[in-house]
C-alpha positions in Angstrom: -21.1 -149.8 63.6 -20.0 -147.8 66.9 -23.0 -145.8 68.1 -22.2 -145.7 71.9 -21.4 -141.9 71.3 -24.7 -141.1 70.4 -26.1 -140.9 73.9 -23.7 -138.1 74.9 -24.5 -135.8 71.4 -28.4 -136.5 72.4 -27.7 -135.6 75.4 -25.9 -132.4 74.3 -28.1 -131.5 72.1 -31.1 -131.9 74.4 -29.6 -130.1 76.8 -28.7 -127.1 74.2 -32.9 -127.4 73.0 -34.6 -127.9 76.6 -32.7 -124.8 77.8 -33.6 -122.4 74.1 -37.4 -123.3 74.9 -37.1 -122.2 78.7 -35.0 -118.7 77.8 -36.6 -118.2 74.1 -40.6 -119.6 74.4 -42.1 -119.2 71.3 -40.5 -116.6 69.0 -40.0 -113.9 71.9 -36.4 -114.6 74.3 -37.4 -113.5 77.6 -35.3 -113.2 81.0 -35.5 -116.0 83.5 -35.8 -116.0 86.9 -32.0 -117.4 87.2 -30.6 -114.8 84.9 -32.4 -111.7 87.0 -30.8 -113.1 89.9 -27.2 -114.0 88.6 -26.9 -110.6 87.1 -28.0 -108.6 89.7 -25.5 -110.7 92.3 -22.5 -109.9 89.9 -23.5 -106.1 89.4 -23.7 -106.0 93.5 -20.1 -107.0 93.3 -18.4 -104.7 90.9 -15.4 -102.6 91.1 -12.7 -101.7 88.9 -10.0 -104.0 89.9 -12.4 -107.0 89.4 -13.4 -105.8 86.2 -10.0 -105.3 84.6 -9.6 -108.8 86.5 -12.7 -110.4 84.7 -11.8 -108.4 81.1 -8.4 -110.6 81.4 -9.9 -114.2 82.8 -12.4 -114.2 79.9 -10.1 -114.5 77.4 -8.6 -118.1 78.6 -12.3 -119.1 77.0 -11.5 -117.2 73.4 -10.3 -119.5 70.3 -7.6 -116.9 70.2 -6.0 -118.5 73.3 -7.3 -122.0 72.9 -6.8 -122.5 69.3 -2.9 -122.4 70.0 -2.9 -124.4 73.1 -4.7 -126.8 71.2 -2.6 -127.0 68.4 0.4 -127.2 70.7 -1.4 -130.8 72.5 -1.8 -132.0 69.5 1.7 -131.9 68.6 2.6 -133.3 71.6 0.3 -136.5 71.3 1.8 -136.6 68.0 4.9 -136.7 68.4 5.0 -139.6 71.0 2.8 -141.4 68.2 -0.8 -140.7 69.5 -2.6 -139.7 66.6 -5.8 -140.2 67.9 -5.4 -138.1 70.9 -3.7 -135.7 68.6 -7.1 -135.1 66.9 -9.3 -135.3 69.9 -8.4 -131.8 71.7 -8.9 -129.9 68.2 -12.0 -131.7 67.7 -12.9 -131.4 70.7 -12.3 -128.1 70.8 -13.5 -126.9 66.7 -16.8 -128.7 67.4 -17.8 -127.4 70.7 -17.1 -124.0 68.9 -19.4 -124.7 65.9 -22.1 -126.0 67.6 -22.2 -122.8 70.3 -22.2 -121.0 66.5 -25.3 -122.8 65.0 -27.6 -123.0 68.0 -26.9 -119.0 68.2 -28.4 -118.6 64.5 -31.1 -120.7 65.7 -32.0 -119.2 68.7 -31.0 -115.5 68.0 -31.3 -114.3 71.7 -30.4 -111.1 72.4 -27.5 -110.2 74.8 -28.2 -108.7 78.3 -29.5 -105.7 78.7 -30.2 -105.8 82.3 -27.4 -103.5 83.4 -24.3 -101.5 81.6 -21.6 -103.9 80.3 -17.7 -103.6 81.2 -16.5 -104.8 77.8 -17.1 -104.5 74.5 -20.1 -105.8 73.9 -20.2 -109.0 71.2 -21.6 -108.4 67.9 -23.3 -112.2 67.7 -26.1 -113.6 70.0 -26.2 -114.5 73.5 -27.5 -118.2 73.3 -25.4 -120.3 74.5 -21.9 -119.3 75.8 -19.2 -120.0 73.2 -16.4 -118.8 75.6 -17.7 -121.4 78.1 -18.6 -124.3 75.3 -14.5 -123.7 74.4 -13.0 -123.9 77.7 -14.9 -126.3 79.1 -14.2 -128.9 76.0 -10.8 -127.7 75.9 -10.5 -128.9 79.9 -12.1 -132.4 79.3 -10.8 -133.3 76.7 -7.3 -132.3 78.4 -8.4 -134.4 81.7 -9.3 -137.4 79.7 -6.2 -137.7 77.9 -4.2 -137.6 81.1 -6.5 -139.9 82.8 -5.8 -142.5 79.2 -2.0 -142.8 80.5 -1.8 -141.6 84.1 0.6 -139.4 83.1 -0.3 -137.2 86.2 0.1 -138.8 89.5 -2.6 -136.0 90.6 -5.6 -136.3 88.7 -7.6 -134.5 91.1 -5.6 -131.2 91.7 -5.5 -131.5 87.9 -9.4 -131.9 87.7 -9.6 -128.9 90.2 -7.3 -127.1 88.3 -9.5 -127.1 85.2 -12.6 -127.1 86.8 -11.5 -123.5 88.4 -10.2 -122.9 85.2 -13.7 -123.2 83.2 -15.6 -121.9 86.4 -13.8 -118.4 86.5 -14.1 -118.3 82.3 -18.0 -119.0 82.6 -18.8 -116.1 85.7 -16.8 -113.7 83.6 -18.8 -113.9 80.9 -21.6 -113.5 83.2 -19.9 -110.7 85.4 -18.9 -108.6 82.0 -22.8 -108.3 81.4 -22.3 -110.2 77.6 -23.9 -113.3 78.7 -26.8 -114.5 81.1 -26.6 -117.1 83.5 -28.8 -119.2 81.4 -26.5 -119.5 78.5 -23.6 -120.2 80.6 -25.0 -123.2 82.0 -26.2 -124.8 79.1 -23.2 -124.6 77.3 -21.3 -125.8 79.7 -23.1 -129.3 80.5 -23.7 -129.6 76.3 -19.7 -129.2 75.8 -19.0 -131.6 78.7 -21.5 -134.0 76.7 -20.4 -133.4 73.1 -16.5 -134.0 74.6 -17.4 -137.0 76.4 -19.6 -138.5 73.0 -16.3 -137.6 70.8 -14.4 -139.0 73.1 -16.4 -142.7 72.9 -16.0 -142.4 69.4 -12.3 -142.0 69.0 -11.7 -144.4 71.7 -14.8 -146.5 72.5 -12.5 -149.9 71.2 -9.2 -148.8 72.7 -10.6 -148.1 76.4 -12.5 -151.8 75.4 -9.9 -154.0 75.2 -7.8 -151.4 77.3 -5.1 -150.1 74.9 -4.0 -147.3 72.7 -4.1 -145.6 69.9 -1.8 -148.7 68.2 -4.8 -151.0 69.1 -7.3 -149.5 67.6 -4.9 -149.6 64.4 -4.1 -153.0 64.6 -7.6 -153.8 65.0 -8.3 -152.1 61.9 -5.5 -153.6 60.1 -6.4 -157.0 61.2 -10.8 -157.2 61.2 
């Protein structure tokens, strides 16, 4: 049995528990010294352009933007005979989305309240960032499917690319006022982990004997 993913998902889910115990101690949420600061710097900064420019960035992080985009990669692997890369960015992408979901019920930490918000505020709670869990599994799951077949010749402008991409999605949840520092950055680093533990599961015997997705088959056809 494959259990070389499991390091990643205890990673992420460390990462998810270490950071509820430093921003919700005991039954009582509480604001960090972090989340003072990172709030007050983006407050400092408004104005109306960068707001309506914010209110339009933090939507590349909603499942009503990714879910499609998704859907479309995994038609694409699909089509060119890649099923297992066809599943990954959905997975990649439903799972970071669930697990943002269940560790809000669990930690139930109110949203900022610092200073006035500039969008509508959220109706769930605060910990961690599900915008920023999406994008950023979205984006690795994307850069590791390029990096499988090289099918970039520019990995790194892509890697910036999507790096910029998640980085602008995570301050504008923080720059809207609906999310705190805190809850950016631990969702961030657990998606990167949860991506990179799904990721050694799907492929942990392809990237082994360094094929693709027909290895693995034939290697389950033939034991």
């Amino acid at each position: 049995m494959r259990t070389h993913f499991l390091p990643y998902w205890l990673l992420s889910l460390a990462v998810l528990a270490i950071g509820a115990v430093q921003v919700c101690p005991g039954s009582e949420c509480g604001l960090t010294t972090l989340d003072h600061w990172g709030l007050s710097l983006v407050n400092d900064l408004r104005s109306g352009p960068l707001d309506r420019a914010m209110a339009a960035v933090t939507w590349l992080g909603s499942l009503f933007v990714l879910a499609p985009l998704a859907g479309l990669a995994a038609w694409w692997r699909l089509r060119r005979g890649h099923r297992l890369e066809a599943a990954f960015m959905p997975l990649a992408l439903i799972g970071s989305a669930l697990l943002a979901h269940l560790v809000k019920l669990w930690v139930a930490r109110p949203r900022p309240a610092l200073y006035p918000f500039t969008t509508a505020m959220p109706a769930d709670w605060s910990y961690p960032s599900a915008h920023t869990m999406q994008v950023m599994a979205a984006a690795v799951a994307l850069f590791l499917i390029l990096l499988r077949h090289r099918t970039s010749r520019r990995p790194l402008t892509v890697g910036v690319l999507l790096a910029a991409l998640v980085i602008c999605v995570a301050l504008s949840r923080i720059y809207l006022q609906v999310h705190f520092p805190s809850d950016v950055l631990a969702g961030g680093l657990a998606a990167a982990f949860w991506v990179f533990g799904l990721y050694a599961l799907l492929f942990g015997r392809a990237v082994k004997s360094g094929g693709d997705d027909k290895t693995v088959k034939k290697a389950q056809d033939n034991p």
